[in-house]
Every structure is written in C-alpha cells, then in structure tokens.
TIDO-915803 format. One line per field, with one value per residue (C-alpha): x, y, z; residue number from 1; residue in one letter. Coordinates in steps of 0.05 Angstrom, whole numbers. Layout:
BEGIN
east <- X | ...
north <- Y | ...
up <- Z | ...
pos <- NUM | ...
code <- A | ...
END
This chain:
BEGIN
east <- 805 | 749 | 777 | 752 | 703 | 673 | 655 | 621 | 651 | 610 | 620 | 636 | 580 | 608 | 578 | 504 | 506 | 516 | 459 | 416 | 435 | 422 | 367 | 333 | 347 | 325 | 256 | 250 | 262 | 216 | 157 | 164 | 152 | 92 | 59 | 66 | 32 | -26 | -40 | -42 | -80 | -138 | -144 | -141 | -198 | -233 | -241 | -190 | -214 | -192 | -147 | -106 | -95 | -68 | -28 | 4 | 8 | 45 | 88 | 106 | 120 | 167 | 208 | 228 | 237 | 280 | 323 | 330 | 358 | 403 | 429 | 430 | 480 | 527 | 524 | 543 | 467 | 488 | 556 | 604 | 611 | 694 | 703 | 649 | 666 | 613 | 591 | 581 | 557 | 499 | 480 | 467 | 423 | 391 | 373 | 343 | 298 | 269 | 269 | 223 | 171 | 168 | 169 | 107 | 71 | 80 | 68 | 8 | -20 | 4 | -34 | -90 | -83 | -79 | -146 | -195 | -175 | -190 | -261 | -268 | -284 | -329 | -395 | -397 | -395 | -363 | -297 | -312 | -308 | -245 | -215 | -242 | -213 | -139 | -145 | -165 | -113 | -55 | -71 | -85 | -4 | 29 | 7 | 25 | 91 | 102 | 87 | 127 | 179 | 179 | 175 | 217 | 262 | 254 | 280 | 279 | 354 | 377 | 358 | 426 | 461 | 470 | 509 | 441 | 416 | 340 | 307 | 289 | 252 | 283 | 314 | 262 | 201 | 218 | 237 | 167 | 134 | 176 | 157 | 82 | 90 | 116 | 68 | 8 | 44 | 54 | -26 | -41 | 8 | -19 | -82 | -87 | -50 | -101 | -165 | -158 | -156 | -229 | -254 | -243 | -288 | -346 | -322 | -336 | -274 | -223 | -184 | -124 | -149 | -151 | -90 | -51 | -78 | -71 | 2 | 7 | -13 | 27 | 84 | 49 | 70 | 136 | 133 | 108 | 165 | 203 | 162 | 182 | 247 | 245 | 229 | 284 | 326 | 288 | 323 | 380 | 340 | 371 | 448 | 489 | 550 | 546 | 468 | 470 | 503 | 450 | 393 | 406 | 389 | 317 | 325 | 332 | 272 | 235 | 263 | 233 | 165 | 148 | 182 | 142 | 82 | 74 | 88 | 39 | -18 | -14 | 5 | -65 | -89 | -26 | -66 | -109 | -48 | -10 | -74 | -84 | -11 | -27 | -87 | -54 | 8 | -43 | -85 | -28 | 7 | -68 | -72 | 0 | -17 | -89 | -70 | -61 | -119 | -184 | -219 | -290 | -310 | -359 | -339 | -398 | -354 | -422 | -479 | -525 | -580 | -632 | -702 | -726 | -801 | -842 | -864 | -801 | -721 | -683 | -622 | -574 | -522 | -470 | -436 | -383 | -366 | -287 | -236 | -182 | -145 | -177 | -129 | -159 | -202 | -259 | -286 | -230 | -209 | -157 | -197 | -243 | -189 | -167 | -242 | -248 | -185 | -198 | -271 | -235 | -186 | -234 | -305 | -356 | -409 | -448 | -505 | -541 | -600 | -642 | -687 | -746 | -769 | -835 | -820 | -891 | -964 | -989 | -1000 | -1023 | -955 | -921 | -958 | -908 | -868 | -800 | -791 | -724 | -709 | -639 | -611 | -551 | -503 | -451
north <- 496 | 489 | 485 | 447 | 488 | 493 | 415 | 380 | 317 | 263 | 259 | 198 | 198 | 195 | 211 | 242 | 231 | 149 | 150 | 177 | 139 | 70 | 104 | 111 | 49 | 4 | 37 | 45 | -42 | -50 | 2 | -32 | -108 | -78 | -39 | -98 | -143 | -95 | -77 | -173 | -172 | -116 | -131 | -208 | -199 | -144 | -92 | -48 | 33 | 100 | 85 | 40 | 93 | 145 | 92 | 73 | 146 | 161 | 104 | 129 | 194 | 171 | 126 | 201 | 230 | 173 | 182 | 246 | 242 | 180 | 225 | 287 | 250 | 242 | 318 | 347 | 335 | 323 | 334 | 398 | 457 | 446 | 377 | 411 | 456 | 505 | 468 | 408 | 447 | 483 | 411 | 394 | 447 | 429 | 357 | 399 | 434 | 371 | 344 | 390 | 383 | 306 | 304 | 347 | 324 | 244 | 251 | 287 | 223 | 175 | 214 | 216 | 138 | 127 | 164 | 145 | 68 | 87 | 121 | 53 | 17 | 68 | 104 | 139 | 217 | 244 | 207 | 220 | 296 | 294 | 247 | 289 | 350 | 317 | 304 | 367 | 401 | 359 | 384 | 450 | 450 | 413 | 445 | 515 | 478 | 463 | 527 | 562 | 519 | 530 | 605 | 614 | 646 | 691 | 665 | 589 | 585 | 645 | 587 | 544 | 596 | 661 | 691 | 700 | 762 | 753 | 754 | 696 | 702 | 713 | 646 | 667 | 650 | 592 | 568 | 598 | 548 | 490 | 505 | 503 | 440 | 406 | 429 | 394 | 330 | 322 | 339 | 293 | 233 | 236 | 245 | 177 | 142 | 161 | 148 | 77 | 66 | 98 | 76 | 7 | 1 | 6 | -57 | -122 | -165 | -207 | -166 | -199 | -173 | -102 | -104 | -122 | -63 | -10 | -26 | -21 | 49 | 68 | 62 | 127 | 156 | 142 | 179 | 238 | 233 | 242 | 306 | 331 | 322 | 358 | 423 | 420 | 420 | 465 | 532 | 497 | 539 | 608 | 581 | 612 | 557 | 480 | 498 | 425 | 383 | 415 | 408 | 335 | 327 | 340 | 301 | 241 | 261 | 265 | 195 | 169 | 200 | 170 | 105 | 93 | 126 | 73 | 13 | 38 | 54 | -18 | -70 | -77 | -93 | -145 | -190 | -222 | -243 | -280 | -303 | -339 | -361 | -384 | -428 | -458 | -477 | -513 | -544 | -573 | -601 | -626 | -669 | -698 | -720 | -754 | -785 | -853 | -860 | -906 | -926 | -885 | -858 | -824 | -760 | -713 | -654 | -607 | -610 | -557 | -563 | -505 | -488 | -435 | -467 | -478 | -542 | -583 | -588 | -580 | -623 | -617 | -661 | -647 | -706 | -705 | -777 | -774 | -814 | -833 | -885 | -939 | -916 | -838 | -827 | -779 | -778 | -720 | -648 | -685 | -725 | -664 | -613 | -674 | -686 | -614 | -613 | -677 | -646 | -590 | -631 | -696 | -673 | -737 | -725 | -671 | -696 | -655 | -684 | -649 | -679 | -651 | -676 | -670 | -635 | -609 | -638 | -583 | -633 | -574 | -549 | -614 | -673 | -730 | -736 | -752 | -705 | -724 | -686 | -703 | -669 | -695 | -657 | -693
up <- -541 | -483 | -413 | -355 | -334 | -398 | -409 | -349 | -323 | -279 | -208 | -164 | -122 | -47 | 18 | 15 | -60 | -49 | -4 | -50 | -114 | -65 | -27 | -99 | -132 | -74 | -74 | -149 | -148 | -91 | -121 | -181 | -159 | -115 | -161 | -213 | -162 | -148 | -215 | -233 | -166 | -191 | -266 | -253 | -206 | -255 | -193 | -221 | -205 | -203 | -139 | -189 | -246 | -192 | -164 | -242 | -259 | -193 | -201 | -274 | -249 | -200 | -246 | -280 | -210 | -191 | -247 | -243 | -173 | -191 | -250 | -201 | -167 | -216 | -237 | -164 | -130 | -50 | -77 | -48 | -92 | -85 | -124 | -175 | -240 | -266 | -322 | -271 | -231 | -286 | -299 | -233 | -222 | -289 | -252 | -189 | -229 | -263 | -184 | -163 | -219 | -214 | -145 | -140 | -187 | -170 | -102 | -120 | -149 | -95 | -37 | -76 | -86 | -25 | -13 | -64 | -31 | 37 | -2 | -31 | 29 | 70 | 63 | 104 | 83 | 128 | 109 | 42 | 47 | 92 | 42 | -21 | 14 | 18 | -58 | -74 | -36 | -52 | -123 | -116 | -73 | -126 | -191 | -161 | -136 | -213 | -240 | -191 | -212 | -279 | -273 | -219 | -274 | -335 | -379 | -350 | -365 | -314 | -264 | -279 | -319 | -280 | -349 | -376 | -373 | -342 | -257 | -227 | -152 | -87 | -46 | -3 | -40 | -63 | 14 | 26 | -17 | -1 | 67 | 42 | 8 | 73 | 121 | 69 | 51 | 134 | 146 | 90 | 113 | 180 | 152 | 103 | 166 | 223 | 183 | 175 | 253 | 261 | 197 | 211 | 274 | 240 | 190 | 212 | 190 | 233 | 293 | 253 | 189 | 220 | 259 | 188 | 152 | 200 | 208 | 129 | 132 | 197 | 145 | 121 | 185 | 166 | 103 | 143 | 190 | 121 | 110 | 174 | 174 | 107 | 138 | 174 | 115 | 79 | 89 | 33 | -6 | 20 | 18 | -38 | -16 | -26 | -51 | -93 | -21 | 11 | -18 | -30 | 36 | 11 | -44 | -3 | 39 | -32 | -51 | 18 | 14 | -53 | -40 | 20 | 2 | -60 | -17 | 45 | 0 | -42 | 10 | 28 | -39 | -37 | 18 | -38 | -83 | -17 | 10 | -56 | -52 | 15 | 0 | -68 | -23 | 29 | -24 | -59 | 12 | 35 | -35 | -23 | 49 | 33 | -37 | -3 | 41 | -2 | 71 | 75 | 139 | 172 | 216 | 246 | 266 | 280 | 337 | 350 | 399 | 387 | 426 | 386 | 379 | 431 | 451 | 413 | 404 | 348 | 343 | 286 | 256 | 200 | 178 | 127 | 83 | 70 | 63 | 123 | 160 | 212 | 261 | 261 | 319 | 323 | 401 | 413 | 388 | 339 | 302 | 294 | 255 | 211 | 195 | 184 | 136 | 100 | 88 | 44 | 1 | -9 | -4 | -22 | 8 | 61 | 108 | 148 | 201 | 245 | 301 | 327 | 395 | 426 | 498 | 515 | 515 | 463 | 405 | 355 | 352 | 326 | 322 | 311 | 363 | 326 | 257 | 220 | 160 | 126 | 73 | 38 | -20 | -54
pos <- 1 | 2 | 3 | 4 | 5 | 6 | 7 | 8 | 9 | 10 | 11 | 12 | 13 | 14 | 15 | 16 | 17 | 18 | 19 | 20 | 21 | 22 | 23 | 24 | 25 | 26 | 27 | 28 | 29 | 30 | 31 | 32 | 33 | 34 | 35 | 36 | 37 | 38 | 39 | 40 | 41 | 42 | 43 | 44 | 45 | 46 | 47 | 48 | 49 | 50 | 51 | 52 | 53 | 54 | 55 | 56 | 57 | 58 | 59 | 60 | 61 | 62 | 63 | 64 | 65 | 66 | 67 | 68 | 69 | 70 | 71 | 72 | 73 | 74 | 75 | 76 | 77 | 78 | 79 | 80 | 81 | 82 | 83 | 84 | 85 | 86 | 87 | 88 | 89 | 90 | 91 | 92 | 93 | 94 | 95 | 96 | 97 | 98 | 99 | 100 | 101 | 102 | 103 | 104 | 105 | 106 | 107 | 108 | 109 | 110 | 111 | 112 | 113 | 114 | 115 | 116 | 117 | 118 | 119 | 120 | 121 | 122 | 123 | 124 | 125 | 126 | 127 | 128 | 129 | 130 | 131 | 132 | 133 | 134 | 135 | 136 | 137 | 138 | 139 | 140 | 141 | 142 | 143 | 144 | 145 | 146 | 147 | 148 | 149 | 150 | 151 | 152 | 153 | 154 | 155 | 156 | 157 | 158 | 159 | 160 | 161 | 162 | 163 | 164 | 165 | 166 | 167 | 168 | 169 | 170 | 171 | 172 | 173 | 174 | 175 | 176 | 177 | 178 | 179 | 180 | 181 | 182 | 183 | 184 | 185 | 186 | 187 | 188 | 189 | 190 | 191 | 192 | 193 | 194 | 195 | 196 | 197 | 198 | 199 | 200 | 201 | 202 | 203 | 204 | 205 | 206 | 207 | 208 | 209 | 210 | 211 | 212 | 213 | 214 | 215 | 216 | 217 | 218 | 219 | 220 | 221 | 222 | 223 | 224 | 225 | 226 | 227 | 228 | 229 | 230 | 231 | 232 | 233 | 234 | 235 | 236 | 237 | 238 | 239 | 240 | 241 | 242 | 243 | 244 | 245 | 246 | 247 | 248 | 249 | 250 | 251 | 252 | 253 | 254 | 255 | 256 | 257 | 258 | 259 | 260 | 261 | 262 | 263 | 264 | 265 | 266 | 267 | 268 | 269 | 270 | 271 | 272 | 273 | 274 | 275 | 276 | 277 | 278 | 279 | 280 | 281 | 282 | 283 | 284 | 285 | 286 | 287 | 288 | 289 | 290 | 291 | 292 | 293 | 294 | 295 | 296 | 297 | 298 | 299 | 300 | 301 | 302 | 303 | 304 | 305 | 306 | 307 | 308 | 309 | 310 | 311 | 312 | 313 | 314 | 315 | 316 | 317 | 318 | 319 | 320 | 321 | 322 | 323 | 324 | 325 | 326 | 327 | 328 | 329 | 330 | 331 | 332 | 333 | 334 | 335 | 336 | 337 | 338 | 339 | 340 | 341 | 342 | 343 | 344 | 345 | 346 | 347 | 348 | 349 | 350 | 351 | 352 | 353 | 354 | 355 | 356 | 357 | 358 | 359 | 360 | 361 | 362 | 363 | 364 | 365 | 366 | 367 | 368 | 369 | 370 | 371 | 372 | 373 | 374 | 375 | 376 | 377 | 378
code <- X | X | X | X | X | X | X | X | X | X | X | X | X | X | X | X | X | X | X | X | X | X | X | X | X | X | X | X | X | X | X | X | X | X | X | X | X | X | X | X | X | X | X | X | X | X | X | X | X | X | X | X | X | X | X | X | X | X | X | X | X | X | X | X | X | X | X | X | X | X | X | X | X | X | X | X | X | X | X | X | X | X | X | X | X | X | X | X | X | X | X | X | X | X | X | X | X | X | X | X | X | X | X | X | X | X | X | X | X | X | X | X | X | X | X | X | X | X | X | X | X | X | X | X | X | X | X | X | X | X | X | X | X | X | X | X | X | X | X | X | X | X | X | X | X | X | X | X | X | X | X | X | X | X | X | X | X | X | X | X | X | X | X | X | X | X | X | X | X | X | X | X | X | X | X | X | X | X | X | X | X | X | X | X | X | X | X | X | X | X | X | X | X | X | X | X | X | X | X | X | X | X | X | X | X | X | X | X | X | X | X | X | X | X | X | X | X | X | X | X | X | X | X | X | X | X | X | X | X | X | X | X | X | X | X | X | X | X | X | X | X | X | X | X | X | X | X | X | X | X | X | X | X | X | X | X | X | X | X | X | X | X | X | X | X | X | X | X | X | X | X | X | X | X | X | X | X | X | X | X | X | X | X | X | X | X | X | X | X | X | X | X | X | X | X | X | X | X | X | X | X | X | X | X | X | X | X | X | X | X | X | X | X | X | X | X | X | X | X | X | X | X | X | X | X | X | X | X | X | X | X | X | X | X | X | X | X | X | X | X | X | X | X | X | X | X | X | X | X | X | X | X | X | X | X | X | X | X | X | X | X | X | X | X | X | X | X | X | X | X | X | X | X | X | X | X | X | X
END
C-alpha cells in the first residue's frame, strides 16, 4: 500500500502562492481581451504585420506559462517545503521547470513585439539598428535560457527526482544565467520605454496624441521595475530549503513582466478601436439631437483674407447650407461650433467664394476689378 509521500496531494494555495494564482489569472483575463481587440483592430483594417504574429505567438506562449504557474501553485510553487510531501513536492518542481521554458521563450516574442511596432512607425536607421539589436539579443538570451533549462540535468528527470542516478549543474550556474536573463530583459524594457520619447519628436501628430502613447509604454518601465526586482530574488536559485516558496517570488515577477509587457506594447494599437467607438457614439447622439430641425439656413463659419498676389486681395468664404432652428444665432463663437457640428451630421450643401479686389493701378496683373469665383459641393 503507497504511503503519503508516495502519492502527491494538491495544496491550498495560501500566502505567496494566492498571490500568484490571482496575480496570473487577472493578467491572463486582461491579455486576453487586449490582444483580442488588437488582433479585430489590425485585420479589420487589413494592416496586420509581423508586430501582430509576435504579439499572438507571445500571447499563446503565455497562456501555457500562466497555467503552469496557476498549476505550480497548487503543487507547492511559493508554497513552504513543511506543509509539502516529496511527491508534492517532485511535482512542483516538475511545474518550475516548464516555468522557465515558457517564460523565456514568450517573453522573447513580446519584446520583440513591442519592437518591430516602434520599427513600424520610424525610418530612421538609426532606430532601426538599436531596435534590430534588442530583437536579436532577446533571442539569442532566451533560446540559451531554454536549452540550459532543458539540460540542466542528465538525465532531465535527476532535476525533480534526486533518486535518479544522473548530474545536473551547480545552483550556481543556473543563478548565473538567471542573473543574465535579468540584466537583458531590464536593458531591453528600458530600452522599448525610452525610445518612444525621442522617436516621437520627429512625428508630427497632436501633443495629446503623443502624451497618450508615451505613457502606454512607460508601463514598460514598470515591467522593468519587475525585472529588477527579480534580481533581487534571484539567488532562490542557491537555497537547498523552501527552494519552491522561494522561487515563487520570481515567479510572480515572471507573471508581471509578461502581463504588462502584452498590455504596454498593444494599447497603442487600441486608440483606433475607441476612437471609432468614440465617433460612432457622437454620430449616433448628433443624429438624435438634429432629427427635428426642417428650417434651412445659411452659416459661413470660415473667412480668410490672403495677399499673396501683388496688386489684389483674396477674400475667402466657406458657407455651409444645414438645417437649424430660427432661434440659433451665428454673429458669436456659439453659433459657430453648432454650425460646425450640424455641418458633420447634416451636410447639404458646401459653398466656397473667393473675391479678388483690385488694390493697385497695375491693370496687367488683373484686369477686372472684382473676380468672384464660387464653387459649390453638395
């Protein structure tokens, strides 16, 4: 008859374990919704690109590294090594080593995401050999993370199973490399974050529109403040006691990381889909509020008064045939936003004049003296 420590029993996940299993399953709802957004917003729009397959493929990646952290939990991951019995305790580490190889490789696609979207909107080359640098690095890190995790031990099954007769490396190489890993996903994090606030000077859009998506990657900074704090847990590695409370502490950093690095690098992308939202919303309330009004009016809501030829002015006029109310006025700053509004949700008619005025004697530059040229688009 098998004992207790024979047969592994699920833990109760309490403490640093609880943290991780909500930690994980708040992100892994939240990724999900965003990355099914991005992915409506960029096929609907047929602009879809290489940025969008990393993102997918990181995303998939992380649903099996969330899992395996949410079912870490359950086996003794962030759990103490008293309330755990060896067979609990071998399955737990089984969860670990499936940790580390998801972790590397999704957040290998997520950085480089993020990067080929920030290569997307620049031309310059410089940016795109800092950027093409990240990527390459970021994969060169995390396929020798993976295959120093799989052959950390020979055979694999020394790793969870110390009964079986093999070597597996030192706790100090594999804190080595976790300290490795660390130090690039903090270079690259600050990296991805910091680009976007030169690269955006030189792109003429609204101080708004720049202020919106530089804070959207600041919450890259955030996941390299997760990277940071993960050295500072990273000497779990070395500890022969509570190794699987320990090292859960990375976990969560892990869970973090990939959690934030997925929303940061698809928020921008996002803008389009509540923009639209946005507009529909005002389109539809515009219609309601103007349905009643039949009474045609004429609003000129534009005057420009150019000199650019010698010898003559220019004068411009832009009037706009719409429906309103008698009682609207248009001599003040009201009446001109309702005109302009009422222009978008009942267009009839566009006219635009222009005057030109004789000013000088030189009757070889424009020999009538009045020129009125009217152009009207309904």
């Amino acid at each position: 008859m098998a004992s207790n420590d024979d047969l592994w029993q699920p833990v109760e996940p309490q403490g640093l374990a609880l943290a991780i299993v909500v930690t994980g399953t708040i992100f892994l709802a939240l990724t999900t919704v965003v990355v099914a957004m991005r992915s409506w917003v960029r096929f609907r729009m047929k602009n879809a690109g290489l940025d969008d397959l990393a993102m997918i493929s990181g995303y998939m990646v992380n649903i099996v590294h969330t899992s395996v952290v949410v079912r870490g939990c359950f086996t003794g991951v962030g759990t103490k090594d008293a309330i755990l019995n060896a067979a609990t305790r071998m399955e737990g580490l089984k969860s670990l080593l499936i940790w580390q190889a998801s972790y590397s490789a999704g957040l290998c696609f997520i950085k480089a995401s993020i990067s080929i979207t920030l290569m997307r909107i620049t031309k310059q080359k410089v940016y795109h050999r800092i950027l093409s640098g990240l990527v390459i690095l970021c994969a060169i890190v995390s396929l020798t993370s993976i295959i120093v995790v799989l052959n950390q031990c020979h055979p694999l099954d020394r790793y969870w199973d110390k009964t079986v007769p093999g070597t597996c490396l030192t706790p100090a190489s594999a804190t080595a490399m976790s300290y490795i890993s660390s130090a690039v996903n903090v270079i690259t994090d600050i990296s991805v974050a910091t680009i976007p606030i030169f690269l955006l000077r030189h792109i003429q859009m609204r101080p708004q529109l720049k202020l919106y998506i530089q804070l959207i990657f600041g919450l890259g900074l955030m996941a390299g403040v997760a990277s940071i704090v993960r050295l500072g847990f990273t000497d779990a590695y070395m500890d022969t006691t509570d190794f699987l409370h320990d090292t859960g502490k990375v976990v969560l950093c892990t869970v973090l990381e990939c959690g934030l690095g997925i929303i940061a690098g698809s928020l921008p992308i996002l803008r389009t889909f509540f923009a639209r939202l946005a507009k529909d919303y005002s389109t539809d309330a515009e219609k309601g509020h103007h349905s009643g009004g039949d009474d045609t009016k004429l609003v000129t809501f534009s005057h420009y008064n150019l000199q650019k030829q010698s010898g003559c002015e220019s004068n411009t006029y832009v009037t706009i045939t719409e429906g309103g109310n008698e009682n609207d006025s248009d001599s003040n700053e009201s009446a001109d936003n309702n005109a302009k509004s009422s222009a978008a949700a009942n267009q009839q008619a566009i006219t635009v004049t222009t005057d030109l005025h004789q000013t000088s004697n030189r009757v070889d530059e424009l020999k009538p003296e009045e020129t009125r040229t009217t152009t009207e688009v309904r």
